[in-house]
ZAMAR-195330 format. One record per residue: residue in one letter; z, y, x of N, C-alpha, C, CB in turn. Coordinates in Angstrom, 1 decimal. Atoms other than C-alpha are relative to their C-alpha. Glycine has a CB too. Example, Ala and Ser with C-alpha at 12.3 -4.5 7.8 and 13.67 -1.06 7.14 Angstrom:
# ZAMAR-195330
- residu n_zz n_yy n_xx ca_zz ca_yy ca_xx c_zz c_yy c_xx cb_zz cb_yy cb_xx
- A 0.0 -1.2 0.9 7.8 -4.5 12.3 0.0 1.2 0.9 1.2 0.0 -1.0
- S 0.0 -1.1 -0.9 7.1 -1.1 13.7 0.8 1.1 -0.8 -1.4 0.5 0.4
***
This chain:
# ZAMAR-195330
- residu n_zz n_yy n_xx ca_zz ca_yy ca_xx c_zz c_yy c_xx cb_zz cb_yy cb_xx
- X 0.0 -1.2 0.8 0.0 0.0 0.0 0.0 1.2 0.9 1.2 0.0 -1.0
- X -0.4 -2.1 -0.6 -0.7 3.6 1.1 0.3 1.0 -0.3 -0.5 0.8 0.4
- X 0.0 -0.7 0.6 0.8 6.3 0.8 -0.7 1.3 -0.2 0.8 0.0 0.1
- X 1.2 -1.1 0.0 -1.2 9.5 -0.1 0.3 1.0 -0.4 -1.1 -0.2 -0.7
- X -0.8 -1.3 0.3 0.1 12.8 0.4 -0.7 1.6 0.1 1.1 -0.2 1.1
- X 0.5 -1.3 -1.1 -1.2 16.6 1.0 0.8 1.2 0.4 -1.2 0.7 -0.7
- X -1.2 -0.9 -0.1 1.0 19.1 2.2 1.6 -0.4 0.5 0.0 0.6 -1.2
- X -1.3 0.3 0.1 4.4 19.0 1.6 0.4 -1.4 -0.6 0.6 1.1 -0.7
- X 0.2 0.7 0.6 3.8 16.0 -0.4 1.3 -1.6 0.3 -1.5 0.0 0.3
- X -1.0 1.4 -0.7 5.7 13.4 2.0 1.3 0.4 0.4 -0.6 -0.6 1.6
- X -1.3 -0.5 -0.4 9.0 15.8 2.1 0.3 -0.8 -1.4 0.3 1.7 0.3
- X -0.4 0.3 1.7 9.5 14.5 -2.1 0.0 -1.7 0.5 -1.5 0.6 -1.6
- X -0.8 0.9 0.2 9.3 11.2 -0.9 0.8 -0.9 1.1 -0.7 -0.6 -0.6
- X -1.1 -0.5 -1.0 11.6 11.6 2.4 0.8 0.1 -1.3 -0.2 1.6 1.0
- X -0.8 0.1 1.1 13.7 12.7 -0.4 1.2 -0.8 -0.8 -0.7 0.0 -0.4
- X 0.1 1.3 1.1 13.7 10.2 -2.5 0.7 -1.1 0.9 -1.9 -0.4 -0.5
- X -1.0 1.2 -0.7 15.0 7.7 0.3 1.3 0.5 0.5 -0.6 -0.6 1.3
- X -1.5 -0.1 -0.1 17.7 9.5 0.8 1.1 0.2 -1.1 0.0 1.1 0.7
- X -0.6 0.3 1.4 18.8 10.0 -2.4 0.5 -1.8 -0.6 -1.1 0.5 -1.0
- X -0.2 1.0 0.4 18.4 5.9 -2.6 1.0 -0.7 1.8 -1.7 -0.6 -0.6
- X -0.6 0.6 -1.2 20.6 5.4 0.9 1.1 0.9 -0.1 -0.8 0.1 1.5
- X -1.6 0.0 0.2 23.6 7.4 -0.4 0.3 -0.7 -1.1 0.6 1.3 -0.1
- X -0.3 0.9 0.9 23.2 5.7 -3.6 0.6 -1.7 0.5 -1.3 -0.1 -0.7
- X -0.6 1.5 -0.5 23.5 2.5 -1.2 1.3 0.4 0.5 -1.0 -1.0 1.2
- X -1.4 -0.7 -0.3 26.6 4.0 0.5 1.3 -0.1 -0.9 -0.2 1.4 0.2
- X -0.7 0.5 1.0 28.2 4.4 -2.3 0.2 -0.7 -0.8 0.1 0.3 -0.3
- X 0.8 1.5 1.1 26.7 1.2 -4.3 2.0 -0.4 -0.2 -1.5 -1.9 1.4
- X -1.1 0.7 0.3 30.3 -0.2 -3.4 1.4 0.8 -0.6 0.2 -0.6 1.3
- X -1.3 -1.1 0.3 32.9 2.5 -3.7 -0.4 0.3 -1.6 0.1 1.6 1.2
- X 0.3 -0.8 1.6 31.5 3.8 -7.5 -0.5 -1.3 -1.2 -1.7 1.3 0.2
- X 0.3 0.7 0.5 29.9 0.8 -8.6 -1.7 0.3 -0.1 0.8 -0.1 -0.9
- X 1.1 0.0 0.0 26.1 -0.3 -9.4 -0.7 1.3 -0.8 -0.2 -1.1 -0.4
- X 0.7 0.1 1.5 25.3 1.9 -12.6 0.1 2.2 1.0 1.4 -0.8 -2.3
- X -0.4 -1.3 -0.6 27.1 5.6 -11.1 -0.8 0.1 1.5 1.7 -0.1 0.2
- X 1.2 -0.7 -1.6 25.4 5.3 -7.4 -1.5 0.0 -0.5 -0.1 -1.5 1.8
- X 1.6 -0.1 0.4 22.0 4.6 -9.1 -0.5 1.7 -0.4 -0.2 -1.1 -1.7
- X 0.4 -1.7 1.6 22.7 8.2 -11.4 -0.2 0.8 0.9 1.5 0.8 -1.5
- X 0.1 -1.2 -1.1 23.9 10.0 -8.1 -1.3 0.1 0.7 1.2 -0.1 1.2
- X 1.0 -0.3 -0.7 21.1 9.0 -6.2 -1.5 0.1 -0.4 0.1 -0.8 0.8
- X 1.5 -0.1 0.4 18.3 9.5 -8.3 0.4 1.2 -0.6 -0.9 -1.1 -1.1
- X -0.5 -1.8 -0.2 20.4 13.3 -9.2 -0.1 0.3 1.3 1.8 0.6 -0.5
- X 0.3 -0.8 -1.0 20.2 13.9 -5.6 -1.5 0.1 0.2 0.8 -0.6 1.0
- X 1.5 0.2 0.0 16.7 12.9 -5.3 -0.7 1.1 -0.8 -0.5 -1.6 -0.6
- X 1.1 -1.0 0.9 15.5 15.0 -8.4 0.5 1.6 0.4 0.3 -0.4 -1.9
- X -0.5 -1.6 0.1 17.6 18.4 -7.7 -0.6 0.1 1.7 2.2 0.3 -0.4
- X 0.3 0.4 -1.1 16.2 17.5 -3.9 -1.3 0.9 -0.1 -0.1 -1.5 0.2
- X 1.4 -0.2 0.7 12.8 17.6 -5.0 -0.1 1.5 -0.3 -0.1 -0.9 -1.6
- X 0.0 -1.3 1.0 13.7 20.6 -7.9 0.0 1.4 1.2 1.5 0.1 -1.2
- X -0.3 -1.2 -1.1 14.7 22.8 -4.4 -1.1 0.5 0.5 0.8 -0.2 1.3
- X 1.5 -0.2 -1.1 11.4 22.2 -2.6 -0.7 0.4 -0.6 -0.9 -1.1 0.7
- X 0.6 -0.7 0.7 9.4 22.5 -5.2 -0.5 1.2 -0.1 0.4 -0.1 -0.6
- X -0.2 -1.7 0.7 10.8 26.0 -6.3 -0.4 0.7 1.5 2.1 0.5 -0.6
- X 0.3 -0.9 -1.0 10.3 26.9 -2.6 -1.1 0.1 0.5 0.6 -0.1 0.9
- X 1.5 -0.2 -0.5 6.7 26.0 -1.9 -0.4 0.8 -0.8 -0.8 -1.1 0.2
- X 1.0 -0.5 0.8 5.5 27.3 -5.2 0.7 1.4 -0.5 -0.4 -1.2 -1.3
- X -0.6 -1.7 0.1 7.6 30.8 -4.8 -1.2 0.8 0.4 1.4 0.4 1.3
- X 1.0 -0.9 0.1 5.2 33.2 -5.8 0.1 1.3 1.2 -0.1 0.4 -1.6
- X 0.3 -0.3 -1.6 5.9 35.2 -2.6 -0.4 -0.4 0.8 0.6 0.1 0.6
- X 0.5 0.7 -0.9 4.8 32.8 -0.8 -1.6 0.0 -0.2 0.7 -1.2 0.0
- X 0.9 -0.1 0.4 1.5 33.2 -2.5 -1.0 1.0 0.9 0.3 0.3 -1.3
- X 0.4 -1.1 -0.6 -1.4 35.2 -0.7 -1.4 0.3 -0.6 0.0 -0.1 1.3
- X 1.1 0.0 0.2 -4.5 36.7 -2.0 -1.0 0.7 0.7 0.0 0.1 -0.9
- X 1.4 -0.3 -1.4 -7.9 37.3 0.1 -0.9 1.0 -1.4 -1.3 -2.3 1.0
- X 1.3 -0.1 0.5 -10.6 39.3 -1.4 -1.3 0.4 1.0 0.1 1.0 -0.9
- X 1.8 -0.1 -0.8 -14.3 39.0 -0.4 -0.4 1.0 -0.2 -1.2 -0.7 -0.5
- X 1.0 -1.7 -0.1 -15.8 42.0 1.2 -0.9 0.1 -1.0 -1.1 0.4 1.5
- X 0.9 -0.5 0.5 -18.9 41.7 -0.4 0.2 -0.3 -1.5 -1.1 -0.4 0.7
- X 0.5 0.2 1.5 -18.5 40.5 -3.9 1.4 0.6 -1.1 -0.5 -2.0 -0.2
- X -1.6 -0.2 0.4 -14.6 41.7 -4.3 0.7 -0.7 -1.1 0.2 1.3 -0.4
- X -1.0 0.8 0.7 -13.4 39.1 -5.9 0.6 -1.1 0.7 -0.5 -0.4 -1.2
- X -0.9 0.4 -0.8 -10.1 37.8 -5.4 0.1 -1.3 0.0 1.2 0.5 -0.2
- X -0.4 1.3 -0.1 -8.6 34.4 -4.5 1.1 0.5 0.7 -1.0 -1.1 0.6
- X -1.4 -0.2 -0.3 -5.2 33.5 -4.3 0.1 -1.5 0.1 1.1 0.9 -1.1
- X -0.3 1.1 -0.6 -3.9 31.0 -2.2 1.4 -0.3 -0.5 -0.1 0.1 1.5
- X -1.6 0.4 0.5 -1.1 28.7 -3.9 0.1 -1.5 0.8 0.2 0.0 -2.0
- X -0.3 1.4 -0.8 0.5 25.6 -2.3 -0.3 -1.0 -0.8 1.4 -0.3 0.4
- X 0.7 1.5 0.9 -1.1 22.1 -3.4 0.5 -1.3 0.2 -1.4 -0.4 0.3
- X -0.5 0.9 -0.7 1.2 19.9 -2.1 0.2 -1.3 -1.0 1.1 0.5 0.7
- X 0.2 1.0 0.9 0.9 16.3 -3.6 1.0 -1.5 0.6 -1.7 -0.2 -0.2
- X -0.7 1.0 -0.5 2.5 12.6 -4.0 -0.6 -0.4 -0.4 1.2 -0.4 -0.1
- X 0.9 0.8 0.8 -0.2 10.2 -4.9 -0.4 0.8 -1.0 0.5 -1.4 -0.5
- X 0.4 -1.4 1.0 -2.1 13.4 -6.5 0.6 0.5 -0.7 -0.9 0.2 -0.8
- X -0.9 -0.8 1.4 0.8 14.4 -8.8 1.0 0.7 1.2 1.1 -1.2 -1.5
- X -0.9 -1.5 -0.1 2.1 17.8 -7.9 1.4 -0.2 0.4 0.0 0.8 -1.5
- X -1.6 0.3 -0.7 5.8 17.7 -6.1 0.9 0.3 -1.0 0.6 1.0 1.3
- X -0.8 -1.1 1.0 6.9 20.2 -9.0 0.4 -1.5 -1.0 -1.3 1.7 -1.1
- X 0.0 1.0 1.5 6.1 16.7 -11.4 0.8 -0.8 0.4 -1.3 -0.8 -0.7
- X -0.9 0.9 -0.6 7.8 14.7 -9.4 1.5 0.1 -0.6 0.1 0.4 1.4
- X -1.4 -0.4 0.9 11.5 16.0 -10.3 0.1 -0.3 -1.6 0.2 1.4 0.2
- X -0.3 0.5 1.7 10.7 15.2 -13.7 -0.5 -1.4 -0.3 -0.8 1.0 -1.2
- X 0.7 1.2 -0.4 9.0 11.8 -13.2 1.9 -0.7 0.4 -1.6 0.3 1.7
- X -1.4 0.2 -1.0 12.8 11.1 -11.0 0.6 -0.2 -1.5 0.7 1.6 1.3
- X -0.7 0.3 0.8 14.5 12.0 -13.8 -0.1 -0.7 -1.5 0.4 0.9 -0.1
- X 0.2 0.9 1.3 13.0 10.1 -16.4 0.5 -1.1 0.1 -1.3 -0.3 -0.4
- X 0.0 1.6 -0.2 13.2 6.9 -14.6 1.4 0.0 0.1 -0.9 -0.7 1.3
- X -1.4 0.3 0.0 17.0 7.9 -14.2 0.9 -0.4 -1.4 0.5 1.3 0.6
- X -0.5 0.0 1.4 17.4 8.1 -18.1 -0.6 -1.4 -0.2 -0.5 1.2 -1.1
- X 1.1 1.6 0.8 14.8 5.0 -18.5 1.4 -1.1 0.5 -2.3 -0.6 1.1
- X -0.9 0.9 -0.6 17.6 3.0 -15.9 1.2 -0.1 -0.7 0.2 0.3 1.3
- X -1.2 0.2 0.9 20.4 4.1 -17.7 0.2 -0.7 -1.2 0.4 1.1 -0.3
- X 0.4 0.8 1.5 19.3 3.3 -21.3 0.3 -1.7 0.6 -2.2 0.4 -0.6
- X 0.2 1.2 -0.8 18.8 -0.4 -19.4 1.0 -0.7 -0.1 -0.2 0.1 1.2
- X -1.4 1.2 -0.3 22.0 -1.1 -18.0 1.4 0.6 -1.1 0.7 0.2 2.3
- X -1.0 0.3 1.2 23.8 0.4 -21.3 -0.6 -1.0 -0.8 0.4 1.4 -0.9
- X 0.2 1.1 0.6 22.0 -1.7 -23.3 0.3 -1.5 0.6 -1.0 0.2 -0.2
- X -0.1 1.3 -0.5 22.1 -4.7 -21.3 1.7 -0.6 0.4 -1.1 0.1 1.5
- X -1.1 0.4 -0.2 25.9 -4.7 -20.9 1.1 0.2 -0.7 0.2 0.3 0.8
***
């Protein structure tokens, strides 16, 4: 499998393993259900930081062409297997509600 990233793309899922290696850390001390929640909340509010900081409209620049004057504005495109970093964080937290639903039902 490969991964396929552009930009910032491979910081979201950096992330993401770390969020799942304090979840293991703590797997024992909290139990299975609580390290799963923390480390897929750290993962997504992770994510929600970068996000907010690549796609800070300060960070934005726009060029215009001498001859035809029209503008273009450069915005950050950074991707995780083509979905946007911004979607990510919400992608995270779905699958944190989808897990939970799971192991309340299942117990």
């Amino acid at each position: 499998m490969f991964i396929i990233w552009s930009g910032w793309g491979i910081c979201t899922l950096a992330i993401g393993f770390l969020g799942a290696f304090i979840a293991a850390l703590l797997g024992r001390a909290l139990g299975f259900p609580a390290a799963i929640a923390i480390g897929f909340g750290i993962a997504a509010l992770g994510n929600y930081f970068l996000a907010r900081w690549r796609n800070d409209p300060s960070r934005q620049r726009e060029l215009v062409d001498p001859q035809s004057g029209e503008t273009v504005v450069l915005k950050d495109r950074s991707t995780l297997f083509f979905i946007p970093i911004a979607a990510w964080t919400y992608i995270v937290l779905a699958l944190l509600v989808v897990m939970e639903v799971m192991m309340l039902l299942g117990s």
